[in-house]
RODO-2510 file (C-alpha; in nm, 4 decimals, decimal comma):
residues 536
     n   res          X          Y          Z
     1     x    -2,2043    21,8374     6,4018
     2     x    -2,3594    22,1900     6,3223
     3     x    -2,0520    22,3369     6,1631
     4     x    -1,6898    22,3771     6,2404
     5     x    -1,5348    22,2694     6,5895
     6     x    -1,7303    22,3957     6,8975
     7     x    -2,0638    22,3462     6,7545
     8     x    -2,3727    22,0998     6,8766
     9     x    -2,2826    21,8156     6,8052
    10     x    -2,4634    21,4963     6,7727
    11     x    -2,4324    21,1053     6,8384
    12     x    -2,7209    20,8833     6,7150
    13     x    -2,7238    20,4744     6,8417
    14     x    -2,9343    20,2389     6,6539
    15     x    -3,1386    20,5238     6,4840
    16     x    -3,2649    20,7011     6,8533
    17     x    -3,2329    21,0227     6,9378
    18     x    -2,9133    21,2295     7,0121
    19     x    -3,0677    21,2413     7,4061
    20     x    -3,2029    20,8904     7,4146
    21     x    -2,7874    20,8103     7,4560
    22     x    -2,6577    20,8485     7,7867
    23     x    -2,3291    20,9486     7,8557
    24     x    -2,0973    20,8602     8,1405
    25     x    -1,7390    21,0460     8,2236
    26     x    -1,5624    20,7481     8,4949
    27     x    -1,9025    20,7199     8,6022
    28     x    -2,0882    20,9947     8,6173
    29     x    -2,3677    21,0759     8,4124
    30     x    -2,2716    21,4508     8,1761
    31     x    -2,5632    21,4303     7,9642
    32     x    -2,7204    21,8503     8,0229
    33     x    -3,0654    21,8413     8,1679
    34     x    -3,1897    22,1011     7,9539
    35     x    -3,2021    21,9380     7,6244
    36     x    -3,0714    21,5580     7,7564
    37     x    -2,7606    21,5522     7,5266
    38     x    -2,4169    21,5192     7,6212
    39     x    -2,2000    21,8112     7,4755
    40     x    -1,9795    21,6256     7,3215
    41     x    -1,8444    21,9571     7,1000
    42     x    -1,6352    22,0131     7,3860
    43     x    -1,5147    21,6959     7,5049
    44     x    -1,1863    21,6254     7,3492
    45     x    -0,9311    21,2906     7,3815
    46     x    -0,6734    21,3539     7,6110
    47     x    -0,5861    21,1574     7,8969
    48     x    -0,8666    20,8642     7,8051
    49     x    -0,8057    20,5132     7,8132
    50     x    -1,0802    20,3447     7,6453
    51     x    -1,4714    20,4484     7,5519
    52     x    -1,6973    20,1762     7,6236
    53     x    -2,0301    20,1586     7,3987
    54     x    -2,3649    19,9579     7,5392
    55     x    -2,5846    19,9559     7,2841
    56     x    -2,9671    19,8670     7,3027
    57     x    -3,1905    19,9968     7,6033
    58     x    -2,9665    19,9404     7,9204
    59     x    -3,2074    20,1411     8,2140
    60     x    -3,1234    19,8400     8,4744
    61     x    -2,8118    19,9742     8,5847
    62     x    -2,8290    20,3344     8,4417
    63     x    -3,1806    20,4436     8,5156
    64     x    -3,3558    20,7316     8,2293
    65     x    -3,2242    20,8617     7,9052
    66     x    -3,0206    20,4894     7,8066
    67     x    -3,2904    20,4008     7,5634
    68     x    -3,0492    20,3686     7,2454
    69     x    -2,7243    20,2840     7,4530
    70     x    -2,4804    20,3958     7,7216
    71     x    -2,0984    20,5680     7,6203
    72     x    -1,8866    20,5212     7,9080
    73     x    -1,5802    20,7578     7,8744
    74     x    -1,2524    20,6325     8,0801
    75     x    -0,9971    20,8563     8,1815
    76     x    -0,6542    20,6545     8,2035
    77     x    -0,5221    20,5756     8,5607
    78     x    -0,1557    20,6345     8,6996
    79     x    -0,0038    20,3088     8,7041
    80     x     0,3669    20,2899     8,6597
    81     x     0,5936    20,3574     8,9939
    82     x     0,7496    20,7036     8,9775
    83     x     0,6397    21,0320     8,8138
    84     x     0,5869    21,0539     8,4235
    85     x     0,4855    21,3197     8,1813
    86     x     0,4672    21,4857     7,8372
    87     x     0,3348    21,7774     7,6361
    88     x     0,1948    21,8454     7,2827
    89     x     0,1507    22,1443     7,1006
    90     x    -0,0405    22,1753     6,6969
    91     x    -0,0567    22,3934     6,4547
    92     x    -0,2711    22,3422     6,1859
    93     x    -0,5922    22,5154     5,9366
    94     x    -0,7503    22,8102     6,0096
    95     x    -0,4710    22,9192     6,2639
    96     x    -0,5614    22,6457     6,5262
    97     x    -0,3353    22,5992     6,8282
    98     x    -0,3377    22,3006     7,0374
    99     x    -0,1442    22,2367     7,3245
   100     x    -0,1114    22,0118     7,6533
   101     x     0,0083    21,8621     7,9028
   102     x    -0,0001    21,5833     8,1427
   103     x     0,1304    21,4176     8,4355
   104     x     0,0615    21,0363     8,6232
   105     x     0,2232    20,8599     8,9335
   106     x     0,1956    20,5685     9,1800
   107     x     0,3859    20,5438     9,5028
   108     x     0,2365    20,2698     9,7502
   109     x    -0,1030    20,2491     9,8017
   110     x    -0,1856    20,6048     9,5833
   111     x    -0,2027    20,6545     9,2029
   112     x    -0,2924    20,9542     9,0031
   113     x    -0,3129    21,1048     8,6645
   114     x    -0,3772    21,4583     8,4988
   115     x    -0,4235    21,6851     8,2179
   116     x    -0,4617    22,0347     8,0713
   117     x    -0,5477    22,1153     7,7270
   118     x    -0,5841    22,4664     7,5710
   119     x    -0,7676    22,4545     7,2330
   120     x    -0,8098    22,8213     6,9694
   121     x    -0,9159    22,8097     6,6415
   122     x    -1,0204    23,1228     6,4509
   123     x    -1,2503    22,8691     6,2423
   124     x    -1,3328    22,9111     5,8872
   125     x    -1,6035    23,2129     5,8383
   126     x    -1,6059    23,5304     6,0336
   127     x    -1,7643    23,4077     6,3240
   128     x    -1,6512    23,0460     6,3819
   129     x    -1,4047    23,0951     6,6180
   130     x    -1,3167    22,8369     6,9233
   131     x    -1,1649    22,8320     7,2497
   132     x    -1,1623    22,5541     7,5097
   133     x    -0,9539    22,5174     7,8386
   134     x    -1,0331    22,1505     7,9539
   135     x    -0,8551    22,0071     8,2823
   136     x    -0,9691    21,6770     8,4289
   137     x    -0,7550    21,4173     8,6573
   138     x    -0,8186    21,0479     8,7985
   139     x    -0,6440    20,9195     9,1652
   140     x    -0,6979    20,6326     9,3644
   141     x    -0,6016    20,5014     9,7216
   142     x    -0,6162    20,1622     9,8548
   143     x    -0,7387    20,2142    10,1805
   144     x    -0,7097    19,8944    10,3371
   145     x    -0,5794    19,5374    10,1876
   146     x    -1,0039    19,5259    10,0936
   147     x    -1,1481    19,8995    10,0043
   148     x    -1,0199    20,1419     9,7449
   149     x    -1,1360    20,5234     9,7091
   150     x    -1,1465    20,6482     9,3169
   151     x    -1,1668    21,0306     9,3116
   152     x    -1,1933    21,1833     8,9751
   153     x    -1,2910    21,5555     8,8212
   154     x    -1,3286    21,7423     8,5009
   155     x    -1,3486    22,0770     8,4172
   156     x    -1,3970    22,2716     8,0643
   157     x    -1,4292    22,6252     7,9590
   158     x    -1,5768    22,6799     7,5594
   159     x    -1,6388    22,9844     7,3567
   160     x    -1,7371    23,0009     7,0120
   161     x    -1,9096    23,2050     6,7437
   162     x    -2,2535    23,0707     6,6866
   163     x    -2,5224    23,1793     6,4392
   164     x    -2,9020    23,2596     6,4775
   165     x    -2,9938    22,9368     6,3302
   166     x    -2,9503    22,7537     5,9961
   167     x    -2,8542    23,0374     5,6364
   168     x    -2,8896    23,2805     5,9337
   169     x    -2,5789    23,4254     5,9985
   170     x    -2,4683    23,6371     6,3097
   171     x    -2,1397    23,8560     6,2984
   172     x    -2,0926    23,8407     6,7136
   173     x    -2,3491    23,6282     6,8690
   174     x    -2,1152    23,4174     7,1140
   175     x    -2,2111    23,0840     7,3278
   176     x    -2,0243    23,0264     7,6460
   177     x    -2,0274    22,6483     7,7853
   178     x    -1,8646    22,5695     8,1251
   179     x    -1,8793    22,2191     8,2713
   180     x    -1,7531    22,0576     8,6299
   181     x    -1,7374    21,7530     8,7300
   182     x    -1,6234    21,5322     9,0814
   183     x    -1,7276    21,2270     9,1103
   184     x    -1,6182    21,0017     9,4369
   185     x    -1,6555    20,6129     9,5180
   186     x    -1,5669    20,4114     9,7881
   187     x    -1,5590    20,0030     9,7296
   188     x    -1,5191    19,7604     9,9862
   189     x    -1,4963    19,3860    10,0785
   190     x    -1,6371    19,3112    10,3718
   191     x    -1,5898    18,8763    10,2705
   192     x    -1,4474    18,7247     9,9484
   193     x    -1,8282    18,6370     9,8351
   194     x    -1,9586    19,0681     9,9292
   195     x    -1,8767    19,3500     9,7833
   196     x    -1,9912    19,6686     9,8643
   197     x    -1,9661    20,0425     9,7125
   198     x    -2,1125    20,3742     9,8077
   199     x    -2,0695    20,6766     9,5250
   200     x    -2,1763    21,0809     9,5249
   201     x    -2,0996    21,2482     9,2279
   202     x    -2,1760    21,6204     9,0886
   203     x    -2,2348    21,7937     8,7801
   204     x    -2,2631    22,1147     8,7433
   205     x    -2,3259    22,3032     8,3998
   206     x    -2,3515    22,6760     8,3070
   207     x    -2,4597    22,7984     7,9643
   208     x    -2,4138    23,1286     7,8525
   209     x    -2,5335    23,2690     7,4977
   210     x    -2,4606    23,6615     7,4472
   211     x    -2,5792    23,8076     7,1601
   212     x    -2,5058    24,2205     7,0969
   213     x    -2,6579    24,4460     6,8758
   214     x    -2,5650    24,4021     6,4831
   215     x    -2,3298    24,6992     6,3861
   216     x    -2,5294    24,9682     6,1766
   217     x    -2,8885    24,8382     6,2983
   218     x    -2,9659    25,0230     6,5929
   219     x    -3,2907    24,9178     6,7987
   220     x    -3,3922    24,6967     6,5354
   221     x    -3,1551    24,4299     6,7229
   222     x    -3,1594    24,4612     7,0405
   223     x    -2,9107    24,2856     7,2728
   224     x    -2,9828    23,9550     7,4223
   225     x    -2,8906    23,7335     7,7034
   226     x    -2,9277    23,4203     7,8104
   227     x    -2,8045    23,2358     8,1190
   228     x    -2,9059    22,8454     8,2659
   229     x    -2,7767    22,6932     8,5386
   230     x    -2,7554    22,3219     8,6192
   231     x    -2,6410    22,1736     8,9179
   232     x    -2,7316    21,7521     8,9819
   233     x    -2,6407    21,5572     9,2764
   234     x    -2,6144    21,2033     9,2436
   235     x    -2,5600    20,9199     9,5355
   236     x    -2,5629    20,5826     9,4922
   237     x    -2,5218    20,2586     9,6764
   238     x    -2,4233    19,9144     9,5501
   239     x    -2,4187    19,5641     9,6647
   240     x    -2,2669    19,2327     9,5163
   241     x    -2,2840    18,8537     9,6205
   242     x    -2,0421    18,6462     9,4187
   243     x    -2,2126    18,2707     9,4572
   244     x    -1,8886    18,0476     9,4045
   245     x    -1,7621    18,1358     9,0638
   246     x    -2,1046    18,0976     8,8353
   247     x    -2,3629    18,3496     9,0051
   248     x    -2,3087    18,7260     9,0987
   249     x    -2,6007    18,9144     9,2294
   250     x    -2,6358    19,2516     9,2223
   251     x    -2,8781    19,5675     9,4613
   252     x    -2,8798    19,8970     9,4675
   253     x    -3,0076    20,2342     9,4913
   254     x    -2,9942    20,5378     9,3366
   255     x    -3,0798    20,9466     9,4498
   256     x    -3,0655    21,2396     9,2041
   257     x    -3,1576    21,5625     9,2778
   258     x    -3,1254    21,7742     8,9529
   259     x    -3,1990    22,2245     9,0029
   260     x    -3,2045    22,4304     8,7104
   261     x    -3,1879    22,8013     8,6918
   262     x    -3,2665    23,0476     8,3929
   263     x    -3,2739    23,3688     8,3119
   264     x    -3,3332    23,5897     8,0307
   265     x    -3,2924    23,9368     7,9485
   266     x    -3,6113    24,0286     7,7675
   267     x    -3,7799    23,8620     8,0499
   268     x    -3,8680    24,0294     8,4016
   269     x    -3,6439    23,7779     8,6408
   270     x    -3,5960    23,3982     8,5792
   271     x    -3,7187    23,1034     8,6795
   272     x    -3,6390    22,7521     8,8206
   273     x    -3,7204    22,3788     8,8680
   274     x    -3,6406    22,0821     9,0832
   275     x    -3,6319    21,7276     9,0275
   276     x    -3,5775    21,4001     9,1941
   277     x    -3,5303    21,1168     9,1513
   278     x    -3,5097    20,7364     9,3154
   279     x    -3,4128    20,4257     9,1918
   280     x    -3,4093    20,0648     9,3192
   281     x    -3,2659    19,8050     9,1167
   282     x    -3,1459    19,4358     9,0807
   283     x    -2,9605    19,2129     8,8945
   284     x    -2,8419    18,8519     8,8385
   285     x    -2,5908    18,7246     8,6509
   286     x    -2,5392    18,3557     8,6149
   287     x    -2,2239    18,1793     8,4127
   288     x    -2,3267    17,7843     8,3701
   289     x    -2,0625    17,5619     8,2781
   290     x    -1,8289    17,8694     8,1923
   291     x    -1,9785    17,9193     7,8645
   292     x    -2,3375    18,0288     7,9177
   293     x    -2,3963    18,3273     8,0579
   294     x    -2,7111    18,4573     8,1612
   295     x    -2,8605    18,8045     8,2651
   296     x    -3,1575    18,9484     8,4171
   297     x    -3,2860    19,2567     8,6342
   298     x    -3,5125    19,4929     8,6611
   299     x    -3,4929    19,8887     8,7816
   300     x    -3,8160    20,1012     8,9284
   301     x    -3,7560    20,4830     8,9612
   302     x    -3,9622    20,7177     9,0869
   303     x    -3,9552    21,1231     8,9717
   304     x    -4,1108    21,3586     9,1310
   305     x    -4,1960    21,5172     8,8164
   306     x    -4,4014    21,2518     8,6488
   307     x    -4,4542    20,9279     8,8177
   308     x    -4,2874    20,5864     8,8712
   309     x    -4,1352    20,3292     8,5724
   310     x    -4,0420    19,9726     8,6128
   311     x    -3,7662    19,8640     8,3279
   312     x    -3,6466    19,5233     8,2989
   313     x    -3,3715    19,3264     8,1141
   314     x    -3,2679    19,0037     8,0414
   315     x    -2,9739    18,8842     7,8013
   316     x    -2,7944    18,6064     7,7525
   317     x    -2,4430    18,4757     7,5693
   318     x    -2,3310    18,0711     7,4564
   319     x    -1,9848    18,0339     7,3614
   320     x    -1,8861    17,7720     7,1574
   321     x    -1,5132    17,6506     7,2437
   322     x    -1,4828    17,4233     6,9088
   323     x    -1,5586    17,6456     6,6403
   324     x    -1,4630    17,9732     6,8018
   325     x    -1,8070    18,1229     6,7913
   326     x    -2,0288    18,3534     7,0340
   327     x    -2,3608    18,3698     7,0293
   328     x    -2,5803    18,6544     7,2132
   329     x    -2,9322    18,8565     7,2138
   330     x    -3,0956    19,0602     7,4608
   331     x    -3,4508    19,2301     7,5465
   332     x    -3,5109    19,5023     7,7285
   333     x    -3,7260    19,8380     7,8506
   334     x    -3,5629    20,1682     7,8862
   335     x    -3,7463    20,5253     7,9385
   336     x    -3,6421    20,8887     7,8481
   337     x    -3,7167    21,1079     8,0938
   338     x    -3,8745    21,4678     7,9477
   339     x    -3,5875    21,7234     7,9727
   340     x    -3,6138    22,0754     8,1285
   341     x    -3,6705    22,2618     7,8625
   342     x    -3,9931    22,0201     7,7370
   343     x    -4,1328    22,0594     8,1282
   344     x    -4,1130    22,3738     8,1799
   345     x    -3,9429    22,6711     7,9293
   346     x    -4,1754    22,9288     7,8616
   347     x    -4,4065    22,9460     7,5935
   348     x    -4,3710    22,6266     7,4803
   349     x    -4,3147    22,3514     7,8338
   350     x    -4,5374    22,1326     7,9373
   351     x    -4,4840    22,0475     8,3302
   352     x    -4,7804    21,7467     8,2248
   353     x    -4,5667    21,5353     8,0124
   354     x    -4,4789    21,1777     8,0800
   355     x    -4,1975    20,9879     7,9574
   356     x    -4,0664    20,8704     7,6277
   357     x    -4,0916    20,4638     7,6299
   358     x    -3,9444    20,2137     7,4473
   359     x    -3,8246    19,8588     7,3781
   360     x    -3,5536    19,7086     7,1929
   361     x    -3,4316    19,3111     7,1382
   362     x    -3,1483    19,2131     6,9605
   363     x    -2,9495    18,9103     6,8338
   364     x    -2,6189    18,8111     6,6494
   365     x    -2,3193    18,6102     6,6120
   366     x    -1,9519    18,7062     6,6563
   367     x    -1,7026    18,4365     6,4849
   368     x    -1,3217    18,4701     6,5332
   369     x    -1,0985    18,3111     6,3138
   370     x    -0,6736    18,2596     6,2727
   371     x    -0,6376    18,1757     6,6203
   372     x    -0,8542    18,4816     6,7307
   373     x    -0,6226    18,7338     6,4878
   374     x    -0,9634    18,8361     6,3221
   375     x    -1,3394    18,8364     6,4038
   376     x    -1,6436    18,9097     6,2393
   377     x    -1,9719    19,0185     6,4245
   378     x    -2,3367    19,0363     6,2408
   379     x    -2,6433    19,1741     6,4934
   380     x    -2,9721    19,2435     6,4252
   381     x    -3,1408    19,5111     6,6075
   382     x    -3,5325    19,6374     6,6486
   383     x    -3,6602    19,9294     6,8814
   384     x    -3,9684    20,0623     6,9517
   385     x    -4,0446    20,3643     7,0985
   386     x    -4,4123    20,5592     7,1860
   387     x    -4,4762    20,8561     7,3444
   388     x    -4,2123    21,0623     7,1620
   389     x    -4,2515    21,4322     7,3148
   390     x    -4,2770    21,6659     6,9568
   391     x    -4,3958    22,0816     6,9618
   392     x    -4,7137    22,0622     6,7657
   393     x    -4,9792    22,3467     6,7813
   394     x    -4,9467    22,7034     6,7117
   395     x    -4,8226    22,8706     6,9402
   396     x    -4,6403    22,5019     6,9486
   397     x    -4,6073    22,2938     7,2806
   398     x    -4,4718    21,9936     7,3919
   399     x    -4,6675    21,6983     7,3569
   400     x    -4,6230    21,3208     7,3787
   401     x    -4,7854    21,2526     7,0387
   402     x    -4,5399    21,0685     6,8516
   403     x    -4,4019    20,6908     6,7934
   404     x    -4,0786    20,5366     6,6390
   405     x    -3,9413    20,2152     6,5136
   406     x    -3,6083    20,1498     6,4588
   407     x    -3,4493    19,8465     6,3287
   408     x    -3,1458    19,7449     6,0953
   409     x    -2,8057    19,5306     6,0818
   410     x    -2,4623    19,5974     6,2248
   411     x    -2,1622    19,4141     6,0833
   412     x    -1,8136    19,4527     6,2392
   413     x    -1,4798    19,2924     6,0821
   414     x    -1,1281    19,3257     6,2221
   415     x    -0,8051    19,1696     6,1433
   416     x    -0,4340    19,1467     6,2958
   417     x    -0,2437    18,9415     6,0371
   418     x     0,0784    19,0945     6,1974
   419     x     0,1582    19,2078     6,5246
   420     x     0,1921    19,5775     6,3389
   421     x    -0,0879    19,5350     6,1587
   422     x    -0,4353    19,5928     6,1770
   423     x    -0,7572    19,6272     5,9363
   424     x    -1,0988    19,6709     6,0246
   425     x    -1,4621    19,7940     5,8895
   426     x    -1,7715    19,8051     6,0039
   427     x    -2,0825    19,9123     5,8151
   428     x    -2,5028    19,9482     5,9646
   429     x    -2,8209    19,9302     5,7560
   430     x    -3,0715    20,1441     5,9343
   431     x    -3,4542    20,1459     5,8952
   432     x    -3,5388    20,4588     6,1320
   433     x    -3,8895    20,5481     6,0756
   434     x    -4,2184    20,7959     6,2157
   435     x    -4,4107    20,4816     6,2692
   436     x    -4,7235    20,7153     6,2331
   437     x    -4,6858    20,8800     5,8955
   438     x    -4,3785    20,5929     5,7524
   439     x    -4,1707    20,9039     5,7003
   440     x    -3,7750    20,8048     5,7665
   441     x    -3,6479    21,0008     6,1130
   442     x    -3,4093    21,2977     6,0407
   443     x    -3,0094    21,2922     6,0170
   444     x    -3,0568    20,8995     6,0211
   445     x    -2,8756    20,7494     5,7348
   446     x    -2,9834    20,3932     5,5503
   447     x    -2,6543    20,3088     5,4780
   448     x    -2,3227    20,3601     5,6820
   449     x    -1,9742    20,2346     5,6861
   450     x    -1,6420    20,3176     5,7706
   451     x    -1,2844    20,1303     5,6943
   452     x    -0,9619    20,1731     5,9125
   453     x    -0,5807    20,0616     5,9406
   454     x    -0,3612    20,1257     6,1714
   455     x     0,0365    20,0210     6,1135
   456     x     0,3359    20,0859     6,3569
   457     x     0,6782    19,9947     6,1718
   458     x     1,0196    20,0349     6,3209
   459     x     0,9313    20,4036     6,4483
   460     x     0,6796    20,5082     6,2002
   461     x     0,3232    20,4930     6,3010
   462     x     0,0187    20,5493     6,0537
   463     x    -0,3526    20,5249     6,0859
   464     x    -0,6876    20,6159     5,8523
   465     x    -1,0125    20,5938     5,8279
   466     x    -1,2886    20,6418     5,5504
   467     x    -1,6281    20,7189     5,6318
   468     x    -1,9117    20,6982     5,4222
   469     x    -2,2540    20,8044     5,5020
   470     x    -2,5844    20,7753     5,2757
   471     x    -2,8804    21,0246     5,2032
   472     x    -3,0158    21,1688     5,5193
   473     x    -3,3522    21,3156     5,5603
   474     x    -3,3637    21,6998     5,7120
   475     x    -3,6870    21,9100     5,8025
   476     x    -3,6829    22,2581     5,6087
   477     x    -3,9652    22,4553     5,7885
   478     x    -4,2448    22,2106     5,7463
   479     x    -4,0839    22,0209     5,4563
   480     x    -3,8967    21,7205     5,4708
   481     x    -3,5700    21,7319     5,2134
   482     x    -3,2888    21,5320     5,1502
   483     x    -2,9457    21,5908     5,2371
   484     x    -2,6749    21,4238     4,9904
   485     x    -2,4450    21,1536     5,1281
   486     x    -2,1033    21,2408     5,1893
   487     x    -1,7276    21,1119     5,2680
   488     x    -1,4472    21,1930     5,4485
   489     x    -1,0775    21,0509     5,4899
   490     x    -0,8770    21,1017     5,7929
   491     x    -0,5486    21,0294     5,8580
   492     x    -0,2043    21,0445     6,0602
   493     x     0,1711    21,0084     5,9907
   494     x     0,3792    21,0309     6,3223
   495     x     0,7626    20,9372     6,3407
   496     x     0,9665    20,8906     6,6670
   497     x     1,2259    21,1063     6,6339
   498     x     1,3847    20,9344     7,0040
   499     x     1,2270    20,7313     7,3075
   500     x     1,0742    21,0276     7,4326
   501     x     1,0012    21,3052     7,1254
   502     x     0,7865    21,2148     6,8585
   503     x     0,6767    21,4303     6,5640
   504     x     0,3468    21,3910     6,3351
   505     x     0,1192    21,5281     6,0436
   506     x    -0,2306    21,4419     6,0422
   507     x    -0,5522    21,5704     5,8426
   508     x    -0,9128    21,5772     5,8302
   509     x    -1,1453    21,5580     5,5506
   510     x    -0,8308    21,4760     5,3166
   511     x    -1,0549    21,4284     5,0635
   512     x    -1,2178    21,7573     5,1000
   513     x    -1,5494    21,6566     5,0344
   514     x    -1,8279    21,9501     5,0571
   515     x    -2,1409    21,8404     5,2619
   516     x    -2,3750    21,9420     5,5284
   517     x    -2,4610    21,6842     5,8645
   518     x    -2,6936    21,9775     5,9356
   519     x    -2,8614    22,1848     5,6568
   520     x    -2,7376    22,5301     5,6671
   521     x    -2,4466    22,4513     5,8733
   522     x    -2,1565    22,3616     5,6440
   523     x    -1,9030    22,1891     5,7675
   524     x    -1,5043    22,2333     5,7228
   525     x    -1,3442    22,1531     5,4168
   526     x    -0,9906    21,9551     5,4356
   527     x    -0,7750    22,0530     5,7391
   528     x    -0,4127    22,0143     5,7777
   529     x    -0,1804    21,9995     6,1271
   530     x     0,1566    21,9236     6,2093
   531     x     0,2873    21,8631     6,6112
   532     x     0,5276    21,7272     6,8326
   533     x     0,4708    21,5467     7,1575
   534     x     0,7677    21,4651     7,4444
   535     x     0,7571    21,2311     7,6874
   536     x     0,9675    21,1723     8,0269
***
């Protein structure tokens, strides 16, 4: 993250890039066309159920930009009869409110839930300030005994203080971010052995960044502004055969039809693009004697910006009932589509680019132990990627020049000895490298690791976590430096004051450790809130 809340922030998998990751919200894709990343600086936690992580390429199913993995975000689903609800509301460091809301049902055949959160922070330097108004919901209705429609949306509105780039500070420039989402799917079964499900989902993004003259400078700063558009429409169809209870085989296919609108105010008028794309793919899964389970498929898009890619996978899984073990590896293709901005932003697109390719294997073990109260998971991982888009040349431009390797070990541990107990840690060794110069990828640590508990006692309820990340590399102009490892505690103390008010302290960066994940861009020092949530 690039600074305090609210700014770009960043998720690597396996060492790829921050837009090789794609990024689902109940299903549809949020990942920005512009630059391919997901904005996760304004996502925040409330009203989710569970974040699923795929990790290796995974186009089969999910078409471009899963080349390092797939984070599927869940919002939770009304379930219990009746109407429930609660509220929050924080107060914590650098005068930063937090408050919310939200409400879920089920009557019959419909179910719902909802939220509203409303986030301000002043931040810690003169311009760091935050706002975000995020609203999303999740219902369902069972048609008939054999079809259900999901409906689900999201909506956010940031603000916050940005600067002109890294030691270059700006007393008002301002970035607005404003993102909507719907996304509808309709699933039928037509016999017990077919399943079928049609989906249309929409994304729409808007990015503004405002910047007005300096005070005291006059016409040597003159004011800027910048404003892109996104809007993507996404249909889908989906077919599964369920052979008996060891074979499922699954069709589909995919249309997305992605516009994107810019303009600028030093520039005369603006400009935009259209893409589309369409995707056929197939998959089989087979199950053999309930404890081998194989995998394979293959995907073949088709842009209208570049060309057609065929991207298979195969994996596979062997349990072994006796001694408690799970074995599993897969191989697989995945492609990166070039984003808008490397197609076709002035001065520096390139509408001739093809796509970023790559492939990735992997294998490991996971062994549980104490009738299943603890597990222990080691994987290795290598991926290879070519035709890595980089701006070389002066004035630079966006070129496929560039390949990758990535490759390292991920080791998971976690432990319930008692029901109100839990341990776990989890640490990666990562060998991310320019495969043509040896030179170790940016903001990719060797070494990482992090350590958690989490205890619930009569009505107390505490968790932590320490992370530790090693020396990072970080380009300085046309210099490669090192940024310094860092750590950081968090952690939370909440007490149930009755069945349905509960009050907490939590804090981040406890330790208040000083570091940089960006260079230039320091990032908060400890931070302490208190709050209260009520349920009914």
């Amino acid at each position: 993250q690039s600074g305090p809340p609210g700014r770009t922030s960043s998720v690597f998998l396996r060492g790829t890039n921050a837009n090789h990751v794609l990024v689902l919200l109940d299903g549809v894709q949020i990942n920005g066309p512009t630059t391919g990343q997901a904005l996760f600086e304004h996502l925040t936690t409330e009203n989710i159920e569970r974040i699923e992580i795929l990790r290796g390429p995974q186009s089969v199913l999910y078409g471009a930009d899963a080349v390092g993995g797939v984070i599927h975000i869940i919002t939770k689903p009304g379930q219990k009869p009746g109407l429930h609800g609660g509220g929050h509301f924080e107060y914590g460091t650098h005068e930063t409110f937090y408050e919310g809301g939200d409400l879920s049902g089920a009557w019959d055949r419909v179910s719902f839930s909802g939220s509203g959160i409303r986030l301000d922070s002043k931040g810690p330097g003169n311009n760091d300030g935050y706002e975000n108004t995020t609203a999303r919901g999740h219902g369902k209705v069972q048609v008939t005994e054999n079809s259900d429609l999901d409906v689900s949306f999201h909506y956010d509105n940031a603000i916050a203080g940005i600067d002109d780039g890294s030691f270059l500070q700006d007393p008002n420039r301002s970035s607005r971010s404003r993102m909507q989402v719907l996304g509808t799917k309709y699933t039928t079964s037509l016999k017990e052995w077919w399943e079928q499900s049609i989906q249309y989902s929409f994304f729409h993004d808007a990015l503004r960044d405002f910047d007005p003259r300096n005070p005291g400078v006059g016409g040597a700063d003159p004011e800027s502004r910048f404003k892109l558009d996104t809007d993507r429409h996404t249909a889908e169809y989906q077919t599964s055969f369920f052979v008996r209870d060891f074979d499922v085989v699954t069709m589909g296919y995919e249309f997305e039809h992605t516009e994107t609108r810019v303009k600028r105010s030093q520039a005369s008028g603006g400009f935009a693009s259209l893409n589309r794309d369409h995707g056929w793919f197939a998959q089989n899964e087979i199950t053999l004697w309930k404890i081998w389970t194989i995998v394979a498929g293959t995907r073949i898009d088709h842009f209208t910006s570049f060309g057609t890619e065929v991207n298979p996978l195969f994996s596979s899984g062997f349990w072994i009932a006796k001694t408690m073990t799970k074995l599993k590896g897969s191989f697989g293709r995945a492609f990166k589509a070039p984003t808008f901005n490397e197609l076709f932003f002035p001065g520096f697109g390139n509408p001739e680019l093809q796509p970023e390719k790559s492939w990735g294997w992997d294998a490991g073990v996971e062994q549980f132990y104490w009738q299943k109260k603890g597990s222990i998971s080691v994987a290795y991982f290598h991926n290879s990627i070519e035709n890595l888009i980089q701006f070389v040349g002066s004035p630079s431009k966006a070129q496929n020049v560039a390949q990758a390797t990535t490759q390292g070990v991920e080791v998971e541990h976690k432990i319930t000895p008692f029901k109100y107990l839990t341990f776990s840690a989890n640490y990666t060794y990562l060998d991310a490298v320019d495969s043509s110069n040896g030179k170790r990828l940016t903001r990719r640590p060797k070494h990482e690791g992090k350590l958690g508990l989490l205890c619930e006692i009569w009505k107390l309820h505490f968790s932590a976590s320490w992370l530790f990340i090693g020396n990072r590399e970080e380009i300085v102009g046309v210099r490669q430096v090192k940024l310094g490892g860092y750590t950081r505690l968090d952690m939370l103390l909440a007490y149930d004051v009755t069945q349905f008010f509960q009050v907490y302290g939590r804090a981040e960066n406890a330790n208040n450790d000083h570091y940089d994940e960006v260079r230039g861009f320091n990032n908060p020092s400890a931070r302490f809130f208190v709050g209260s949530k009520v349920r009914f």
